[in-house]
MOPAC internal coordinates of N, CA, C and O (Angstrom, degrees):
PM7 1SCF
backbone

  N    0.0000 0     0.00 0     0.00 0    0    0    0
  C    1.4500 1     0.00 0     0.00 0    1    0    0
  C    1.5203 1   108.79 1     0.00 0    2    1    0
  O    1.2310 1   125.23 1   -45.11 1    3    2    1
  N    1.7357 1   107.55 1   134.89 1    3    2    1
  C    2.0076 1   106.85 1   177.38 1    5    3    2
  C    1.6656 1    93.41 1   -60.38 1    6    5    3
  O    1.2310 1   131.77 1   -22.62 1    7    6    5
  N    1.3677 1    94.87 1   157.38 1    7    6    5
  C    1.7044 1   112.31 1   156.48 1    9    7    6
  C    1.3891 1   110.09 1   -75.92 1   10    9    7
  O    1.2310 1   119.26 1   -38.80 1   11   10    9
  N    1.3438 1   119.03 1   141.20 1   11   10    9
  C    1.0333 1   107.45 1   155.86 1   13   11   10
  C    1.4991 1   143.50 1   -67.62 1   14   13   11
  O    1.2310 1   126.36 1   -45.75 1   15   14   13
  N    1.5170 1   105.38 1   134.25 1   15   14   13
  C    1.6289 1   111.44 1  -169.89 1   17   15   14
  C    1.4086 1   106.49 1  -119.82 1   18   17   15
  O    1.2310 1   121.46 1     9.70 1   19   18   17
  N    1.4987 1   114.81 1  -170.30 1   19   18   17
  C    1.3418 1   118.28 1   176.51 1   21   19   18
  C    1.6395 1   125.10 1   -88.87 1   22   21   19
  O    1.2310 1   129.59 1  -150.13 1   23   22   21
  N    1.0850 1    99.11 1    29.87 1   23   22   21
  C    1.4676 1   128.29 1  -172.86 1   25   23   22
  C    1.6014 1   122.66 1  -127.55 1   26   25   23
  O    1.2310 1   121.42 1   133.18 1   27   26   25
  N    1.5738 1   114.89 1   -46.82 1   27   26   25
  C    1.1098 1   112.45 1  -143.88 1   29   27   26
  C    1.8317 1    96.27 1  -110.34 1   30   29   27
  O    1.2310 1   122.63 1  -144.84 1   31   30   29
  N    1.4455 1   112.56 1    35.16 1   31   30   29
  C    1.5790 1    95.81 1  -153.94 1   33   31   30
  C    1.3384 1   108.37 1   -88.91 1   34   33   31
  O    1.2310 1   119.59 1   173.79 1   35   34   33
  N    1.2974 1   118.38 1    -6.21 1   35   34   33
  C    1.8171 1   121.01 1   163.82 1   37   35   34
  C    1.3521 1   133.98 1   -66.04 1   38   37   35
  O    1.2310 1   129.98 1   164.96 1   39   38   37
  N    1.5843 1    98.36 1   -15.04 1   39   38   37
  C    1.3944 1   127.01 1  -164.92 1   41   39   38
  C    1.5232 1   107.35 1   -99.10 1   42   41   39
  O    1.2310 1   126.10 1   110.32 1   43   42   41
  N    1.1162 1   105.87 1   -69.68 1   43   42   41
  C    1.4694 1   128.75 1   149.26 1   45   43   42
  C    1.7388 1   134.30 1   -23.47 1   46   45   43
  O    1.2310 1   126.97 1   125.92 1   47   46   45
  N    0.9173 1   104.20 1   -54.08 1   47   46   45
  C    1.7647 1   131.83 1   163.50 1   49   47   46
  C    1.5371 1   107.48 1   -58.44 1   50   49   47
  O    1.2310 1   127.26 1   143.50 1   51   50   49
  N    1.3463 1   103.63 1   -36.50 1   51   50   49
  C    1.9281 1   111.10 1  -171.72 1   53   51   50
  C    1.3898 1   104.77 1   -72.94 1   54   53   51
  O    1.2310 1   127.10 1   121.69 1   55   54   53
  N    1.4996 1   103.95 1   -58.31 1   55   54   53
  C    1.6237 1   120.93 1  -177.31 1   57   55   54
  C    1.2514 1   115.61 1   -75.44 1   58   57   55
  O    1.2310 1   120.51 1   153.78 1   59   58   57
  N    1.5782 1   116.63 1   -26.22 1   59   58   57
  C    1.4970 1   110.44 1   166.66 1   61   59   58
  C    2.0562 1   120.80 1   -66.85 1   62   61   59
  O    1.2310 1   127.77 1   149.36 1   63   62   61
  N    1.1025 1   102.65 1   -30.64 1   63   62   61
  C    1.7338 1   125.60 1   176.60 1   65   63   62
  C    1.2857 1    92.16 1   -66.67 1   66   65   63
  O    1.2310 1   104.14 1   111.04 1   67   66   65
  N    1.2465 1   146.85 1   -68.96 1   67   66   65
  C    1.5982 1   160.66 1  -157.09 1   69   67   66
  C    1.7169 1    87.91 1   -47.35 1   70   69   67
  O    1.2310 1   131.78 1    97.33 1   71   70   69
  N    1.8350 1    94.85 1   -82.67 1   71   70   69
  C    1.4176 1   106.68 1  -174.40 1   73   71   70
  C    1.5686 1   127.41 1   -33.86 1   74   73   71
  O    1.2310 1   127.58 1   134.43 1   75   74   73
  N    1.0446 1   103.01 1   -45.57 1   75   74   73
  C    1.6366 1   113.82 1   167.69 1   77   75   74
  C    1.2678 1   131.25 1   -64.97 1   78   77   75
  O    1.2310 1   120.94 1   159.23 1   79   78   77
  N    1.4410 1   115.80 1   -20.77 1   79   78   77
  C    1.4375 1   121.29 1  -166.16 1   81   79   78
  C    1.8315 1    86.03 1  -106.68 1   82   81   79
  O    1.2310 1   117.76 1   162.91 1   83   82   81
  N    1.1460 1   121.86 1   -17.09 1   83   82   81
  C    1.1589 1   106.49 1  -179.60 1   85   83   82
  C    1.7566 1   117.58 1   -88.84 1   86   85   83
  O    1.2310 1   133.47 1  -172.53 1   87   86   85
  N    1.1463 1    91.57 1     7.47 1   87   86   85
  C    1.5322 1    99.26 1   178.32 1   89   87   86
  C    1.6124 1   104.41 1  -129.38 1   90   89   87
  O    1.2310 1   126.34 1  -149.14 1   91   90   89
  N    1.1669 1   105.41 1    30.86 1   91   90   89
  C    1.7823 1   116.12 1   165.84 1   93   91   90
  C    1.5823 1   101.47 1    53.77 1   94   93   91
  O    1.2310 1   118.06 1  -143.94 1   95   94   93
  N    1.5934 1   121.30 1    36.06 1   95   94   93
  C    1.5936 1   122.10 1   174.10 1   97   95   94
  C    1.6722 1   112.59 1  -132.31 1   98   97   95
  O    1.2310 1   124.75 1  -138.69 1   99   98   97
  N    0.9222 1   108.48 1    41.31 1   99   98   97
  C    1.6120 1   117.64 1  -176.61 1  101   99   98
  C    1.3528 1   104.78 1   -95.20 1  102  101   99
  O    1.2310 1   116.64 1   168.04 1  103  102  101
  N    1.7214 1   124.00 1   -11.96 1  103  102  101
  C    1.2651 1   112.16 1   173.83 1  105  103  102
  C    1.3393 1   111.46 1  -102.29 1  106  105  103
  O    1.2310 1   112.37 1  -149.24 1  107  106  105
  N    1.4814 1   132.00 1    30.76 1  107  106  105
  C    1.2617 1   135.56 1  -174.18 1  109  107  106
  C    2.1328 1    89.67 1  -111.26 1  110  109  107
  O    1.2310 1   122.14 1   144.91 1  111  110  109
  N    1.1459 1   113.50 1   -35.09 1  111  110  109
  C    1.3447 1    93.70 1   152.65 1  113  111  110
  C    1.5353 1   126.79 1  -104.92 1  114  113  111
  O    1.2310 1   103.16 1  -162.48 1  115  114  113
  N    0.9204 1   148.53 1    17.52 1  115  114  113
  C    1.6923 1   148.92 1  -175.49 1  117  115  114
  C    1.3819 1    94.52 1   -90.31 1  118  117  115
  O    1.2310 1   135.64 1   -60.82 1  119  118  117
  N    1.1805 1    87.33 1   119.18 1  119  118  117
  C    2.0347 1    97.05 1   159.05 1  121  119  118
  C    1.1844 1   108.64 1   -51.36 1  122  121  119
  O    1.2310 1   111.96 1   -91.15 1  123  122  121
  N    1.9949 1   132.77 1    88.85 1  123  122  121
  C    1.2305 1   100.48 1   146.63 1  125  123  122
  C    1.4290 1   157.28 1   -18.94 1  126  125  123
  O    1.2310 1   111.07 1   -20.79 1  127  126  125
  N    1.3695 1   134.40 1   159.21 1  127  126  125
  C    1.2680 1   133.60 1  -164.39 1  129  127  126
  C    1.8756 1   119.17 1   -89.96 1  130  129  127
  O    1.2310 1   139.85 1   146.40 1  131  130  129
  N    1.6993 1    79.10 1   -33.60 1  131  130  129
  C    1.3961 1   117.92 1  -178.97 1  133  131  130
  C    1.1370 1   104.17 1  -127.34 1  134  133  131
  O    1.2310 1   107.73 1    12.55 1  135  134  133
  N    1.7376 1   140.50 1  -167.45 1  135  134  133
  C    1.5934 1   153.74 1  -143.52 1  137  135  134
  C    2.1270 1    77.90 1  -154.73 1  138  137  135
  O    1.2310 1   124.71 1   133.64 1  139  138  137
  N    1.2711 1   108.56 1   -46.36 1  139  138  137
  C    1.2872 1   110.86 1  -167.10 1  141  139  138
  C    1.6411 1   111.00 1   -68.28 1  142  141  139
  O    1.2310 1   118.47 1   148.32 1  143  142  141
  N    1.6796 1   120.51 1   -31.68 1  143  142  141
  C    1.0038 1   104.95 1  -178.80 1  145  143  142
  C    1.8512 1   120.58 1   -78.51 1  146  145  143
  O    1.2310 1   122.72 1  -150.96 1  147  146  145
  N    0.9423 1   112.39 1    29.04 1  147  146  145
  C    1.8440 1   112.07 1   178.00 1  149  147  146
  C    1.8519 1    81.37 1  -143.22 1  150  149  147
  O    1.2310 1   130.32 1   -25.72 1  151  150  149
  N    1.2143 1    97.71 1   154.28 1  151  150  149
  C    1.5309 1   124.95 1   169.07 1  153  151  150
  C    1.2198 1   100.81 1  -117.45 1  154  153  151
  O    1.2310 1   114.11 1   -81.40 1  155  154  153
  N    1.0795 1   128.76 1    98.60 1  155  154  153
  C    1.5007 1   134.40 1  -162.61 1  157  155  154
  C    1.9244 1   110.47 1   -85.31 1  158  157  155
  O    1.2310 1   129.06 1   168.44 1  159  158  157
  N    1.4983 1   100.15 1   -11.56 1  159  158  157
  C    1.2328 1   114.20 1  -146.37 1  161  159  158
  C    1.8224 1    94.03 1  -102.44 1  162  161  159
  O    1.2310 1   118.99 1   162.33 1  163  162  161
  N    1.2351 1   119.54 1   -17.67 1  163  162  161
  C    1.0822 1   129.00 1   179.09 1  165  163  162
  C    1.7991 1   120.94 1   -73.48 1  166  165  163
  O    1.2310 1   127.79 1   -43.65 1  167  166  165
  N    1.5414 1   102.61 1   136.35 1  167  166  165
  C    1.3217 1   101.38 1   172.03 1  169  167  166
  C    1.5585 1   137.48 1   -34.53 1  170  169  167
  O    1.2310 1   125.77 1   132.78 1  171  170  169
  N    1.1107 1   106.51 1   -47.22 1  171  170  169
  C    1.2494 1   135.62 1  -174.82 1  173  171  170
  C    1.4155 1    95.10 1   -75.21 1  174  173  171
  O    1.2310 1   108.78 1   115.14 1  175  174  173
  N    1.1395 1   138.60 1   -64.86 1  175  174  173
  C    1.7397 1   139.73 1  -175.24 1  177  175  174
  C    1.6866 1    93.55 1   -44.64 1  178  177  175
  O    1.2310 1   115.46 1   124.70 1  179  178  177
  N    1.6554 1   126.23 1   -55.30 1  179  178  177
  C    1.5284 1   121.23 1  -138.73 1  181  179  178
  C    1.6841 1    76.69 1   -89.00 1  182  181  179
  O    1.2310 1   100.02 1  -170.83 1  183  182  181
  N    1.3215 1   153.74 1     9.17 1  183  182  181
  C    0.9503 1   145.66 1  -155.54 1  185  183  182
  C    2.0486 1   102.72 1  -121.78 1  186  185  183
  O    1.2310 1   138.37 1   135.05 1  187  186  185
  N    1.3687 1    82.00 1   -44.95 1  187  186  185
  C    1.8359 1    96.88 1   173.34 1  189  187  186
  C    1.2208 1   112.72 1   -59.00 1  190  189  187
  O    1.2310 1   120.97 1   133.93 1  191  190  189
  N    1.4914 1   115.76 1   -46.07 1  191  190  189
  C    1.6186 1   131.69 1  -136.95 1  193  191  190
  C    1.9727 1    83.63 1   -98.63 1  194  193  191
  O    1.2310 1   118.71 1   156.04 1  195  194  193
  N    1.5081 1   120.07 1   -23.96 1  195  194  193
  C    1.4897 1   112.24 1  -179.04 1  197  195  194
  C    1.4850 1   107.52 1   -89.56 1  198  197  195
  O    1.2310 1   120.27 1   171.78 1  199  198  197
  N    1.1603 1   117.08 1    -8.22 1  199  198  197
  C    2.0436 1   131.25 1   167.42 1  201  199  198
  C    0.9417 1    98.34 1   -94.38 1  202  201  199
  O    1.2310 1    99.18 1  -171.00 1  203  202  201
  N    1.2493 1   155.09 1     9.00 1  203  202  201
  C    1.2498 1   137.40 1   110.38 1  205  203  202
  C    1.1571 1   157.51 1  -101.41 1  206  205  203
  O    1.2310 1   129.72 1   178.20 1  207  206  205
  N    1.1588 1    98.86 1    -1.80 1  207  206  205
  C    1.6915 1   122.29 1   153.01 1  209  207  206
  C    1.5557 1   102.49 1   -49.39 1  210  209  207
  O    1.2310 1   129.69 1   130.52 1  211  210  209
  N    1.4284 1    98.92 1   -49.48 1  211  210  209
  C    1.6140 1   106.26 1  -163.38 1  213  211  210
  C    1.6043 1   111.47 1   -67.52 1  214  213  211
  O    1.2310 1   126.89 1   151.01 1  215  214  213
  N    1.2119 1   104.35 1   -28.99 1  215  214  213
  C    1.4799 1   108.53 1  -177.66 1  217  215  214
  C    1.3495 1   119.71 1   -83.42 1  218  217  215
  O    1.2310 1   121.81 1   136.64 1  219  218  217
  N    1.5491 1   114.15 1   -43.36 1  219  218  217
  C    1.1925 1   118.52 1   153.61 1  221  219  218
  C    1.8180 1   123.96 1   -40.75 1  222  221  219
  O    1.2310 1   121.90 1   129.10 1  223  222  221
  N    0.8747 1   113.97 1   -50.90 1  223  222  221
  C    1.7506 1   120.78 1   171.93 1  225  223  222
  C    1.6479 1   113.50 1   -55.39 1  226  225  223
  O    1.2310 1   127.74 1   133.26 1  227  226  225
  N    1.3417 1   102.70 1   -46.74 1  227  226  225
  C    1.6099 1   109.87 1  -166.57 1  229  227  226
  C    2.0686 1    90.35 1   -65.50 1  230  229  227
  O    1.2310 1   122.96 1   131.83 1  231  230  229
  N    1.1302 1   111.92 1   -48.17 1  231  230  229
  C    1.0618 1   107.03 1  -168.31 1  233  231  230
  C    1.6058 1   128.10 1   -88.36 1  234  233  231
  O    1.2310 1   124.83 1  -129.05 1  235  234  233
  N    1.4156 1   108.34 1    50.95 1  235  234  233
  C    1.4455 1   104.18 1  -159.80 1  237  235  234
  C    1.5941 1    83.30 1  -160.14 1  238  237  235
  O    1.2310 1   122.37 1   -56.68 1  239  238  237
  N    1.4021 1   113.06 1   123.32 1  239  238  237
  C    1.7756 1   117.86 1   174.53 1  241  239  238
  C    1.5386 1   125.03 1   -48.22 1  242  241  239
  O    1.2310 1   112.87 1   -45.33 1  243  242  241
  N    1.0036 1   131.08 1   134.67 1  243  242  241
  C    1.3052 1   142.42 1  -171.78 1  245  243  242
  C    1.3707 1   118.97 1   -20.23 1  246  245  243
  O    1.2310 1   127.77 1   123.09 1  247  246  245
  N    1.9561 1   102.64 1   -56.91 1  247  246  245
  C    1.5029 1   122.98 1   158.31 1  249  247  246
  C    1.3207 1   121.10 1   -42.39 1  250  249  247
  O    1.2310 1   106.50 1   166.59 1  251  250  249
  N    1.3263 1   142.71 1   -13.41 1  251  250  249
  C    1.4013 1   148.97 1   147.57 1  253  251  250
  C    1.2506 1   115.63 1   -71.95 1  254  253  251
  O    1.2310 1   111.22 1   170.61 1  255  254  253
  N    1.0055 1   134.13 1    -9.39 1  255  254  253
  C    1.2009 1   131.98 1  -175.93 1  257  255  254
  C    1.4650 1   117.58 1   -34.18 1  258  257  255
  O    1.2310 1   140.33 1   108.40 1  259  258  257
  N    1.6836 1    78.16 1   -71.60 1  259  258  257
  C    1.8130 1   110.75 1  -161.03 1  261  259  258
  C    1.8454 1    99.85 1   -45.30 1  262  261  259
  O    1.2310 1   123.36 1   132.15 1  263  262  261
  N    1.5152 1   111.17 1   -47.85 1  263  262  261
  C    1.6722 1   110.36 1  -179.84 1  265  263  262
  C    1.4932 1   114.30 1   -68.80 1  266  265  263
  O    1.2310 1   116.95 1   168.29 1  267  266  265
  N    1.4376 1   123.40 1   -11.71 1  267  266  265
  C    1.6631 1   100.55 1   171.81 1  269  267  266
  C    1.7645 1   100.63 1  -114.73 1  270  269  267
  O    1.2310 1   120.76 1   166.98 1  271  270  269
  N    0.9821 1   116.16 1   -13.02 1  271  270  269
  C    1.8704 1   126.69 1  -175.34 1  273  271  270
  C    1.2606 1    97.43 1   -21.21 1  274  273  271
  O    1.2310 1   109.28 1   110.75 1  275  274  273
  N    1.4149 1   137.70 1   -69.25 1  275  274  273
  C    1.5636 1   146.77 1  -148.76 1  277  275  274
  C    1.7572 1   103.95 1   -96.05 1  278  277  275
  O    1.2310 1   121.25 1   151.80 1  279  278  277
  N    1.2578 1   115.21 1   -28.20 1  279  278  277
  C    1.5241 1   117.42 1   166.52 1  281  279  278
  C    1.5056 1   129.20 1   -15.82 1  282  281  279
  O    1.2310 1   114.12 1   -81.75 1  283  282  281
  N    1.1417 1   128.73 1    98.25 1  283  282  281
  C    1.5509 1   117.65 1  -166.66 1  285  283  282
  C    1.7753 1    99.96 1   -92.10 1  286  285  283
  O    1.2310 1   117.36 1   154.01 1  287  286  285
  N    1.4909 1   122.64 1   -25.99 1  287  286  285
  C    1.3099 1   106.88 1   172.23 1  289  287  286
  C    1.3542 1   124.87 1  -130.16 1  290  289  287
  O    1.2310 1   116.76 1   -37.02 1  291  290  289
  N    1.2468 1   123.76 1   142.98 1  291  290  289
  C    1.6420 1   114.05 1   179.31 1  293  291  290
  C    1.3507 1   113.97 1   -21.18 1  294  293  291
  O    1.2310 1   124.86 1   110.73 1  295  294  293
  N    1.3017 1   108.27 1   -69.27 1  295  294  293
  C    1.6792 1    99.31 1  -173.85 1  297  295  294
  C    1.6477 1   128.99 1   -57.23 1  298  297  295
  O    1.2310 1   127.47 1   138.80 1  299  298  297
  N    1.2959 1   103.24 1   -41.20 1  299  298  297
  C    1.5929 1   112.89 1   135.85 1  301  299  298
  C    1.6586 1   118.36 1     1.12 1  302  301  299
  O    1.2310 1   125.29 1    86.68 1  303  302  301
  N    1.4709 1   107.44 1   -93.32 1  303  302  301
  C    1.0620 1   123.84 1   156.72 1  305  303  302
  C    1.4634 1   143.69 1   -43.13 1  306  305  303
  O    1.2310 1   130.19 1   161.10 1  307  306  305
  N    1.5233 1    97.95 1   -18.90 1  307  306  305
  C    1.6282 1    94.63 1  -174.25 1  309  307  306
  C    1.4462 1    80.07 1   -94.34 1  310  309  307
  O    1.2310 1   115.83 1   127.61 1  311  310  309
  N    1.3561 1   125.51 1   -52.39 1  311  310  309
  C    1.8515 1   105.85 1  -167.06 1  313  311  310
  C    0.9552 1   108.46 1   -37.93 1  314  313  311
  O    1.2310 1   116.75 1   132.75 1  315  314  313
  N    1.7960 1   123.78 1   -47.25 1  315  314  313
  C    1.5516 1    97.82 1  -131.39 1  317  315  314
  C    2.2484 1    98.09 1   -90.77 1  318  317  315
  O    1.2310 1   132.44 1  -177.54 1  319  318  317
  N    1.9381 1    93.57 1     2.46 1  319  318  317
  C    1.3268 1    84.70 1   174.40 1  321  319  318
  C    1.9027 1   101.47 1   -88.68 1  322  321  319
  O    1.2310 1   125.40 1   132.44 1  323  322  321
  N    1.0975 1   107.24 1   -47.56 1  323  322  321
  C    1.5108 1    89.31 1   165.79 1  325  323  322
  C    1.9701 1   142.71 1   -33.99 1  326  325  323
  O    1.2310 1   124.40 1   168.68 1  327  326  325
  N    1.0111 1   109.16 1   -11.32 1  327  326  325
  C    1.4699 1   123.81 1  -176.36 1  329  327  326
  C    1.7875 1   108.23 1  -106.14 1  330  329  327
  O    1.2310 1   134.30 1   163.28 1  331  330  329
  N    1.5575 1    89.94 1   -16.72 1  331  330  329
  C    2.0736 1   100.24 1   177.30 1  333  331  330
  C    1.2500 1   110.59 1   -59.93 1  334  333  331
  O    1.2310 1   120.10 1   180.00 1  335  334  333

């Protein structure tokens, strides 16, 4: 998979969604429907939501850094690369 650059983020966004859902973590970024459907508070959630933090980072060019660096949750992170 490309890293993400300042170019490629349509591309990127597709294969980043893929990657995640294939590792049963695609709902650590999806806007829930509800607040009720994730238990955010659970081991297992703060454990999911840091496998994808992690994946999200690995896959995004160096120059991104600085916008997810301080990010405490995947989704966190995917906004604030979505708004780049």
């Amino acid at each position: 998979m490309e890293k993400l650059r300042e170019d490629n983020y349509y591309h990127w966004e597709y294969n980043m969604r893929k990657k995640l859902s294939r590792k049963g973590l695609l709902a650590h970024i999806a806007s829930p429907q509800s607040d009720d459907m994730y238990d955010r508070t659970t081991k297992e959630w703060f454990e999911g939501d840091l496998k994808a933090l992690g994946l999200i980072a690995l896959e995004v060019d160096v120059t991104h850094h600085v916008y997810i660096r301080d990010a405490v949750t995947a989704r966190e992170a995917w906004e604030r690369l979505q708004v780049q």
